[in-house]
C-alpha positions as CSV (number, residue, x, y, z in Angstrom):
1,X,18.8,-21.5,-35.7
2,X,16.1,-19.2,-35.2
3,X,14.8,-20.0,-32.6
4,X,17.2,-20.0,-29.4
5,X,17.0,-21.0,-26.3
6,X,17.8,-18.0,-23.5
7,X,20.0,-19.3,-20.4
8,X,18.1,-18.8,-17.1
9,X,19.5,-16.2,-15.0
10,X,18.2,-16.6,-11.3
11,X,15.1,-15.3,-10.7
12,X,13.6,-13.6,-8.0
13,X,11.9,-16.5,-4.8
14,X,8.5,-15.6,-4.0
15,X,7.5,-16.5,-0.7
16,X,3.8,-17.3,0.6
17,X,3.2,-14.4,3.2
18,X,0.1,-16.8,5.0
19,X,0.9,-17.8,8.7
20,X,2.5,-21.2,8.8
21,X,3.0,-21.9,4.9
22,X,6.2,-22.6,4.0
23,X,5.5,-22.3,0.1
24,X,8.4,-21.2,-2.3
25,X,8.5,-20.5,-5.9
26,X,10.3,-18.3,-8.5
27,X,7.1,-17.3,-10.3
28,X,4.9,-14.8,-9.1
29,X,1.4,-16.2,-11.2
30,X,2.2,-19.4,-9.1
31,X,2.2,-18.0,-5.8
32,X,-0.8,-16.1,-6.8
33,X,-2.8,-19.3,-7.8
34,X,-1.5,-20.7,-4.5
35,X,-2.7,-18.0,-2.8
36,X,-6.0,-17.9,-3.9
37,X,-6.4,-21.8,-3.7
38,X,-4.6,-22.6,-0.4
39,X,-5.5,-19.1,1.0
40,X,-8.6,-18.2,0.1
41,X,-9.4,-13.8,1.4
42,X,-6.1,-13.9,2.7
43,X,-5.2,-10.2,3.0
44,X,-1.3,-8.7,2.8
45,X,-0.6,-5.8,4.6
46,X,2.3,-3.4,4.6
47,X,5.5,-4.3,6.8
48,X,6.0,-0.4,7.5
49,X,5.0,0.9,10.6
50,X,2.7,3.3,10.8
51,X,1.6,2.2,7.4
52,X,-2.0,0.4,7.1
53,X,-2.1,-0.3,3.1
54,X,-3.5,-4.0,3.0
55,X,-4.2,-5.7,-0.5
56,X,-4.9,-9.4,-1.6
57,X,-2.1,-9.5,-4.5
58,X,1.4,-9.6,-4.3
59,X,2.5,-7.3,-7.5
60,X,0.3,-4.9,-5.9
61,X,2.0,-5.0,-2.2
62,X,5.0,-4.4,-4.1
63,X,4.4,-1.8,-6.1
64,X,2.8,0.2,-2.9
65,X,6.5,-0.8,-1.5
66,X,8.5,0.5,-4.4
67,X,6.3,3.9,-4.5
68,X,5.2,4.5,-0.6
69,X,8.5,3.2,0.9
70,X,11.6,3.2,-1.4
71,X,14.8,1.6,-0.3
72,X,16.4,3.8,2.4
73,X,13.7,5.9,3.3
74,X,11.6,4.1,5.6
75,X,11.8,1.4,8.3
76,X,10.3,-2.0,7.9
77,X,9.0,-3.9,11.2
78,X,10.8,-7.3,11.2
């Protein structure tokens, strides 16, 4: 057949960053939507100390993560 169907690996579990939300999915356009619906200006801001990058999108919080604060090289404030 053409056409196949792909198994589904696991995918990555977003998780709403708002106070008290307890919303999980495994897509990041969902949270998104969720956020802008439920959470409406909610900002994000960097778990680094020190570090005052804020943003209102996720992909963007963690791209700033992948490029400002690579794995090993900085400290994240639980």
């Amino acid at each position: 057949m053409f056409w196949s169907k792909k198994e589904k690996t696991a995918s990555p579990t977003w998780k709403c960053k708002a106070a008290g939300c307890d919303f999980v999915c495994d897509d990041y356009l969902t949270l998104q939507k969720h956020t802008y619906k439920k959470h409406p200006g909610f900002i994000m801001h960097c778990e680094v100390e020190g570090c005052n990058f804020t943003c209102d999108d996720y992909r963007t919080l963690e791209k700033h993560m992948s490029w400002k604060h690579p794995a090993g090289k900085s400290t994240v404030v639980s």
